[in-house]
C-alpha positions in Angstrom: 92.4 114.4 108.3 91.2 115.9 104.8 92.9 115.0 102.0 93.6 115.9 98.7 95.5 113.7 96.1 95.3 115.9 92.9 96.2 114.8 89.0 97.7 117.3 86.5 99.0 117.5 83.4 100.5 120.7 82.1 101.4 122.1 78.9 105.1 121.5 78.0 105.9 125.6 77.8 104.3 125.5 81.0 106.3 123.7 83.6 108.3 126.0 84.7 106.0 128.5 85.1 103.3 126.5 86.6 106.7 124.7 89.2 107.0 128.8 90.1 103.4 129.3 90.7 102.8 126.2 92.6 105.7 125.9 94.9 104.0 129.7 96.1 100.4 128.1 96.5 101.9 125.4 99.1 104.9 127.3 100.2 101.5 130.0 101.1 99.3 127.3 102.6 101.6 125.3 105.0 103.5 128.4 106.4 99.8 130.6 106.8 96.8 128.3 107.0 96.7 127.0 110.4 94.1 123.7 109.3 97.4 122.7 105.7 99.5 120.0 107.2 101.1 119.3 104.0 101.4 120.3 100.7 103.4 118.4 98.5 104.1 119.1 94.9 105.6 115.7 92.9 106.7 116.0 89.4 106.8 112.5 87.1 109.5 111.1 86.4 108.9 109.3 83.0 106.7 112.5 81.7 107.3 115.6 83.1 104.1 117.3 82.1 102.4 115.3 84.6 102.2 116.6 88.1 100.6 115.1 91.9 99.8 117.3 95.0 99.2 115.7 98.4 97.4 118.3 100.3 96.3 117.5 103.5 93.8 119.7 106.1 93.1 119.3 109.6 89.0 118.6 108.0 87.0 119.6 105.4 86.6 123.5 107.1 90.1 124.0 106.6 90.3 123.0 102.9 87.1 125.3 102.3 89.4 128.3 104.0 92.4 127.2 101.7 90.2 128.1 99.1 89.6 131.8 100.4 93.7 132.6 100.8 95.7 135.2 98.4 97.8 132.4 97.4 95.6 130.4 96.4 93.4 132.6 94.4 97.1 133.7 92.5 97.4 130.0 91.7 94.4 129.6 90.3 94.3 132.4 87.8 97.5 132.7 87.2 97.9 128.8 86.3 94.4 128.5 84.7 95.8 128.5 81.3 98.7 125.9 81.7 96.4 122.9 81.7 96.6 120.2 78.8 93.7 118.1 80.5 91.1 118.3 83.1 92.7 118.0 86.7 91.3 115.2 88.5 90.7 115.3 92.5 90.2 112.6 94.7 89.3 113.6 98.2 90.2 111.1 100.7 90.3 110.0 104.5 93.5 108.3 105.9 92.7 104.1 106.3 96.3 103.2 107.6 98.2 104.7 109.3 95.6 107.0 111.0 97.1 106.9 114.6 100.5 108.4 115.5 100.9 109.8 112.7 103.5 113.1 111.3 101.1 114.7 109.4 103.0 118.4 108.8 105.5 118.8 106.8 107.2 121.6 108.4 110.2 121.2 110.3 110.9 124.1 113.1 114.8 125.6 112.4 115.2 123.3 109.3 117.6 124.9 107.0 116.6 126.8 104.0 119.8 126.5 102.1 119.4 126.0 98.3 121.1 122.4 99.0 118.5 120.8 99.8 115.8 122.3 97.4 117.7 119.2 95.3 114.6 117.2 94.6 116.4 113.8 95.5 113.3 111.7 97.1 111.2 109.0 95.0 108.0 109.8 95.7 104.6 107.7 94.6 101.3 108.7 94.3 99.2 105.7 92.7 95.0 105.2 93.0 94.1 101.8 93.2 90.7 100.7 91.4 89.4 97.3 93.4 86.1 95.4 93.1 83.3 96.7 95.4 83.2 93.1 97.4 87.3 93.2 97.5 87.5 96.4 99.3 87.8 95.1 103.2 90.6 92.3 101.8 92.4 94.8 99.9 93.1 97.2 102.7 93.9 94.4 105.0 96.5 93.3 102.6 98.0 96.9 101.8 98.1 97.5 105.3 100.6 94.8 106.0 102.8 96.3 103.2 102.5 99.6 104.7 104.2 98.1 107.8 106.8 95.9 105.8 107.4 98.8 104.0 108.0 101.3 106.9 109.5 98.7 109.2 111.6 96.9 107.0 112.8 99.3 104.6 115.6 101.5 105.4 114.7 104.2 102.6 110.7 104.1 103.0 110.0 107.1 105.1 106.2 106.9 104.2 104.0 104.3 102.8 100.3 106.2 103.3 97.1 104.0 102.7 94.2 107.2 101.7 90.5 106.0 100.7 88.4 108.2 98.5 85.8 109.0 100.2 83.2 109.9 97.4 84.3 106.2 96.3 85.2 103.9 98.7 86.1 101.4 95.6 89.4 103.7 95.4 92.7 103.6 97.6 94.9 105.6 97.1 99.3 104.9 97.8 101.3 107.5 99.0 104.6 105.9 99.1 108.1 108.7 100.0 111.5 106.6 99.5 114.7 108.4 100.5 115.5 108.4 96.5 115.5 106.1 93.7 117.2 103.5 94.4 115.8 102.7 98.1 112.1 102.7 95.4 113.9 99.9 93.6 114.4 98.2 96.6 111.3 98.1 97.8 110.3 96.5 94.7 112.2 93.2 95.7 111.0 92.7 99.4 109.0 89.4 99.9 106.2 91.5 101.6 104.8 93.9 98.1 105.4 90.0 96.1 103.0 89.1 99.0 100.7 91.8 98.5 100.9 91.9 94.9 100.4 87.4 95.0 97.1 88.3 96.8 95.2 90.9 95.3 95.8 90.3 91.8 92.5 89.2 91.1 90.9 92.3 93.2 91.3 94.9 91.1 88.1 96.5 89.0 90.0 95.9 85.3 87.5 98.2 83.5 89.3 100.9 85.4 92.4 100.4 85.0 94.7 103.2 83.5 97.9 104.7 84.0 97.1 107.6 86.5 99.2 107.4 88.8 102.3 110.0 89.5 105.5 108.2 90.2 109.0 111.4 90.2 110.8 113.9 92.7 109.5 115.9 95.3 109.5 119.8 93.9 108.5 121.2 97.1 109.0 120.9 99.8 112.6 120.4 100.2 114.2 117.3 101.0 114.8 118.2 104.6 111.1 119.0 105.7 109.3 116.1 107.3 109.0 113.4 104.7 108.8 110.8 107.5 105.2 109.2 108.4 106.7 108.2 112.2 105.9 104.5 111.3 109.5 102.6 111.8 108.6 100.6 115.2 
């Protein structure tokens, strides 16, 4: 897999407009382009100006093709105004899980009733900036809170582990909860304190920002295929 986690912040008079644009890039690129698993659009919660896309393509080929599509060349003139900052891209391989996994998020006879366009999932999209020696220790330790996550967690439908693969020194979390509250949850279990206990001194501090995206799911609705296929 080929993936995209994308960064962007909009102008305020912009969201909606940009929501509208958006939602017909992906809607465009799951439902035509054969090599678009998933296209997911997250808004933040806390700021809501600030906007994550998962995007993820069969390989590289297919992204390059996404790129040539009518819905995609709409998007990107039609949006190329709305920015407030430069959009950062981190292109990434999967590190755990990369075997078994539901990539597409398209669900075959899944209803398209406005109900459950409701935005009601907790989704996270957070890079993570560790020391060059660290790396190996750090996905080791993630991993095992991917599978407490999944396993353990009765609202954690996804807990992806993504490595950039321009810099290996950055992992990205994509992280799906059934909604807030199952997020809050999470934040209790003894296995993230056990993550968190060891790699606190493995991150690179010099990098450390507030990047991340942490909100709703705008598209696509809650009833696609949120679920990684992880629960044992």
């Amino acid at each position: 897999m080929y993936i995209l986690m994308v960064r962007l912040k909009v102008k305020e008079e912009k969201i909606e407009e940009f929501i509208k644009e958006s939602i017909g890039d992906a809607e465009g690129s799951v439902k035509n382009e054969p090599g678009c698993r998933r296209f997911d659009i997250i808004q933040d919660s806390s700021d809501p100006t600030l906007f994550a896309f998962c995007e993820i393509y069969d390989d590289e080929d297919a992204f390059k093709a996404h790129t040539t599509y009518d819905h995609f060349k709409v998007w990107a003139e039609n949006t190329k105004d709305f920015y407030a900052s430069e959009t950062e891209v981190s292109f990434c391989k999967p590190v755990y899980p990369n075997k078994n996994v539901i990539w597409d998020s398209a669900r075959e006879n899944a209803s398209n009733h406005d109900y459950f366009s409701n935005s009601s999932l907790m989704v996270i999209a957070a890079p993570q900036y560790v020391k060059e020696e660290n790396i190996d220790e750090f996905i080791k330790s993630i991993t095992l809170d991917s599978i407490g996550s999944t396993n353990e967690e009765p609202g954690c439908l996804r807990f992806d582990v993504y490595q950039n693969l321009n810099d290996p020194t950055e992992l990205y979390l994509y992280e799906v909860y059934s909604n807030a509250d199952a997020f809050e949850y999470h934040r209790g279990t003894p296995h993230i304190k056990n993550w968190q206990d060891t790699v606190k001194d493995m991150y690179d501090e010099s990098r450390k920002g507030q990047n991340g995206r942490r909100g709703k799911n705008i598209w696509p609705p809650d009833n696609w295929e949120w679920n990684s296929g992880q629960r044992k």
